[in-house]
N, C-alpha and C positions, 0 to 999 in steps of 0.2 A: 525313306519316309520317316523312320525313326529319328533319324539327324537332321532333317529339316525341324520334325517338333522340339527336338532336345535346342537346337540353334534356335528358333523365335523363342522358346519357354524361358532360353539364359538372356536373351536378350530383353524379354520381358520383365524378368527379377531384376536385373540391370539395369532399364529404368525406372523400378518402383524402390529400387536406394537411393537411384539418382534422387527422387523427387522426395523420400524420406529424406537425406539429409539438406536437400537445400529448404524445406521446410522446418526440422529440427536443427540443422547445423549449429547456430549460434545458442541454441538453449543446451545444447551437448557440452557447448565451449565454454559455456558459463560454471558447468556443473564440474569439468573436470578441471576449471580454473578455479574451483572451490577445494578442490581434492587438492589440489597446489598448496594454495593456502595451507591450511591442515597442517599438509608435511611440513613445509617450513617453521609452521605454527610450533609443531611436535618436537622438530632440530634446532630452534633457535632459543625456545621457552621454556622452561619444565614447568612453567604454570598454565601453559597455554591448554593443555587438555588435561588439567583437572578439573573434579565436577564441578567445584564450585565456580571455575571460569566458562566453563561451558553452560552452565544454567544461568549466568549471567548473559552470554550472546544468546541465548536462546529468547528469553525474557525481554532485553532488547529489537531482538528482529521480531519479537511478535507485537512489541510497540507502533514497528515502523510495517510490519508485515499487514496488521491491520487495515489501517488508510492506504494502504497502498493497495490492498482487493477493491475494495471502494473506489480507488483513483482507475483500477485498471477498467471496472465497469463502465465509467463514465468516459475513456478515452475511447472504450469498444465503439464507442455510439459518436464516435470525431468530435467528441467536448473535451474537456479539460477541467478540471478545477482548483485554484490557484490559493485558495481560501484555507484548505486542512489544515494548515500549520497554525495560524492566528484562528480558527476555529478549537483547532486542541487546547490554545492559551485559555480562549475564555471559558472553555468546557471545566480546565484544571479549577480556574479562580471559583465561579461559579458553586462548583459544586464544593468544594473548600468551604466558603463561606457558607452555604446552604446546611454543609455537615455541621461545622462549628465542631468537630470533635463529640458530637454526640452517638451514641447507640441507636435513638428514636430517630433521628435527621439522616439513618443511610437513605433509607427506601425514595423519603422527600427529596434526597438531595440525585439521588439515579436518578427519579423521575426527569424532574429537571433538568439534569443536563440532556437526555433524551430530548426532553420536548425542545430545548434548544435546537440541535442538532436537526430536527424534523422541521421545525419554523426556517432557519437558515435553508433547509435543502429545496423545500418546498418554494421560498421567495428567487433561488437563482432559476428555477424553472418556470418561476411565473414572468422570471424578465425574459431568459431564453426563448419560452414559447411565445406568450402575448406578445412581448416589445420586440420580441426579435433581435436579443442582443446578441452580438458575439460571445459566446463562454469565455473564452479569454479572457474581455473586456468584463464581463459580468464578474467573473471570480477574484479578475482581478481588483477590482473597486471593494469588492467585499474582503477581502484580506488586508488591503488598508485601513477598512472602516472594522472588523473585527480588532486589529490589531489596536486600532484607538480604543477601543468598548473596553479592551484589556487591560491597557496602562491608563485609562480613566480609572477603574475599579480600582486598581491598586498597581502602582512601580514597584514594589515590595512585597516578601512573602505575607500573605494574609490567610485567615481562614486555619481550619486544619480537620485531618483526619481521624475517623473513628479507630478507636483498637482493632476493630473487627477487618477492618478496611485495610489497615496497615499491616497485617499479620495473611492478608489474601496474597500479595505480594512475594509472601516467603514458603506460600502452600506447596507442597509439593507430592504428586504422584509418584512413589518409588520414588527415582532419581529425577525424574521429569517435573520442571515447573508447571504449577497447574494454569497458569496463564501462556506458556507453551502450546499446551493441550488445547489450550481456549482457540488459541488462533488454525493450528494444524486443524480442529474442525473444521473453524469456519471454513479454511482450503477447501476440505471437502464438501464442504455444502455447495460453495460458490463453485466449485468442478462439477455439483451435480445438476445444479441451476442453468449454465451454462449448456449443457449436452444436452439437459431433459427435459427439459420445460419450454412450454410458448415462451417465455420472459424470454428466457437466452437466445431465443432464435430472434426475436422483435429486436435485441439488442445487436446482434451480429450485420440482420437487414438492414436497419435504421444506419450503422458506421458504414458497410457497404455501399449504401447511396441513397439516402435520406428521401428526396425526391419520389426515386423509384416505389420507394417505402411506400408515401404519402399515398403514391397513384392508387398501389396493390392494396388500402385499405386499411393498413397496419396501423391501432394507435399510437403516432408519431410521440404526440404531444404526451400523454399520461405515460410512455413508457420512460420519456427524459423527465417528467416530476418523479417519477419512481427512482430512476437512477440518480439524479444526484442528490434525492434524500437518504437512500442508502451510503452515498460516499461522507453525508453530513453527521450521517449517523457513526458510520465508522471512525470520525473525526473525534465526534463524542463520546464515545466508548474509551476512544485513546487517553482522550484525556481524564478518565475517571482513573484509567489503567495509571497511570503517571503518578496519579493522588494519593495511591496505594503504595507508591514507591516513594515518594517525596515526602509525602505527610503534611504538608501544608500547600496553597497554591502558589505556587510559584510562575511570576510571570515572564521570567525568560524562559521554560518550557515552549515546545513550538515553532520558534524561531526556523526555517529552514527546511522542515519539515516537508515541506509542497515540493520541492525541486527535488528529496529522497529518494520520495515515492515517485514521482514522474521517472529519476533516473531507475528507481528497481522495474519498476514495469515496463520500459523501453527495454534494457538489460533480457527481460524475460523473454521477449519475440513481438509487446502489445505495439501495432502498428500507431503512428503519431497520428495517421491519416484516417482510424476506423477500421473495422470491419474485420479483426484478427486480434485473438488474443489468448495468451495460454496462461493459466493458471498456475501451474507447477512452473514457468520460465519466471513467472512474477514469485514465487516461491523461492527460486533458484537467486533472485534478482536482492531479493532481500536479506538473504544468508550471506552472498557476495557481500554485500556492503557489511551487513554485522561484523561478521567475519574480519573484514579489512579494517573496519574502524577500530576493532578490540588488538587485533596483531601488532598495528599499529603503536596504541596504546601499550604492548607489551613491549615491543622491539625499543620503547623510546624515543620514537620519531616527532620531532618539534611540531608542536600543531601546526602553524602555517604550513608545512609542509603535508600534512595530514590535508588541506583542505587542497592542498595543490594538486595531489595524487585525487583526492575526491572530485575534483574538476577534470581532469585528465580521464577519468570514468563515463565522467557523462559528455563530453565529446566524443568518447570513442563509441560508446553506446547509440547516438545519434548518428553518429557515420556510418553505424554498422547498417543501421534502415533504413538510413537516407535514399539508397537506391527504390526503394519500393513508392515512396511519394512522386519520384522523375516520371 
């Protein structure tokens, strides 16, 4: 009797790995392809892990770590948003100009790119929901039409940064950039949102099967104005974050941005198709790239090369979850 239970019990734990790794597998694979990195990072660089180079990747992936929590929200729910990148541009210029380098013009010039960010997020979900657009389609017309609004404003740096603003940039906790900090909260927040709140469940149901959502009652429509004002917001935020590092607004900021984040959070486990998505993988997904781009830049490697290997990422990233949409 003993040995029947000890045999179903191993066989039991036996399948609850099996279904823990083919569940985490690829966010394991990310993390310890991060560990890779590293060492190489360590044996080929002697700059590679000092602080100062390490507070530079860090402050980096919390740029692109940013919109990319934002981005993963809005895939949770089978949208997409194509806009972040040309939304950061005009978030940069925007509040640049609005600062003008003054002390009195931060608060006026946050606000504003804020409310930018809410207006944009609020208008894709009024075409999503009422007109019924594809996301796709929606995001992607607004990322040509923001990118115009951009290089209308100015093709050249314009505007510039307060002292206070530009010295945020270099704040730091002990070792830790305090814009590091900024983002590793939000993780946490947006890990807490996800597990414990109505919001994260209406978002996981709605990517699950929209449809079925609508049936069982769930507000379909205000939880997609809620999501991708959140991702428009996270766009805005970015781009305040960049103003603090550049000091004037710069309108090649942005550029490329949108396919980053798509690739960190695919990287991480977030399904193309909805209804799945991990935070920490989108974490892992983001580091990965910082990570590769800085080593990269260490090792010497010829940028077109650099975008080569960045391309070679995000096909293999898409292949990795291609199975799940079949």
């Amino acid at each position: 009797m003993n040995s029947a239970a000890a045999f179903f019990k191993a066989k039991s734990e036996g399948r609850a790995r099996a279904v823990f790794l083919r569940r985490n597998g690829p966010i394991l694979m990310v993390y310890a392809f991060i560990l890779l990195l590293v060492v190489i990072g360590i044996t080929q660089s002697e700059r590679f892990f000092t602080e100062r180079n390490l507070a530079n990747v860090a402050r980096q992936s919390a740029f692109l770590g940013i919109v990319a929590l934002g981005q993963m929200l809005v895939i949770l729910t089978a949208g997409i948003d194509l806009s972040v990148g040309s939304l950061v541009k005009v978030s940069i210029l925007v509040s640049a100009i609005v600062m003008n380098g003054e002390s009195a013009n931060v608060l006026p010039a946050i606000l504003a790119t804020l409310a930018l960010g809410v207006i944009v997020g609020l208008i894709h979900g009024f075409l999503i929901n009422e007109l019924r657009i594809a996301p796709f389609i929606v995001t992607l017309a607004s990322l040509v039409i923001l990118r115009g609004i951009g290089l209308t404003i100015s093709s050249s740096p314009v505007g510039k940064a307060s002292r206070e603003v530009m010295m945020f940039y270099v704040k730091k906790v002990g070792p830790v950039p305090i814009i590091a900090l900024m983002f590793f909260a939000l993780v946490i927040v947006t890990l807490l949102l996800l597990r414990y709140t109505v919001f994260g469940k209406y978002l996981y149901a709605i990517g699950g099967n929209t449809e079925v959502a609508r049936l069982s009652g769930l507000p379909v429509k205000k939880t997609r104005y809620g999501v991708y004002v959140l991702c428009s917001l996270s766009a805005a935020v970015t781009g305040l974050l960049w103003l603090s590092r550049m000091g004037v607004g710069d309108p090649a900021i942005g550029d490329g941005i949108e396919l980053q984040t798509i690739t960190a959070v695919i990287i991480g486990g977030t399904s193309l198709f909805g209804g799945r998505a991990s935070v920490l993988g989108t974490l892992g997904g983001v580091l990965l790239l910082g990570i590769t781009a800085n080593l990269l830049v260490m090792l010497g490697v010829n940028q077109f090369i650099q975008g080569l290997i960045q391309g070679v990422i995000i096909v293999a990233a898409v292949a990795l979850y291609k199975q799940e949409g079949d």
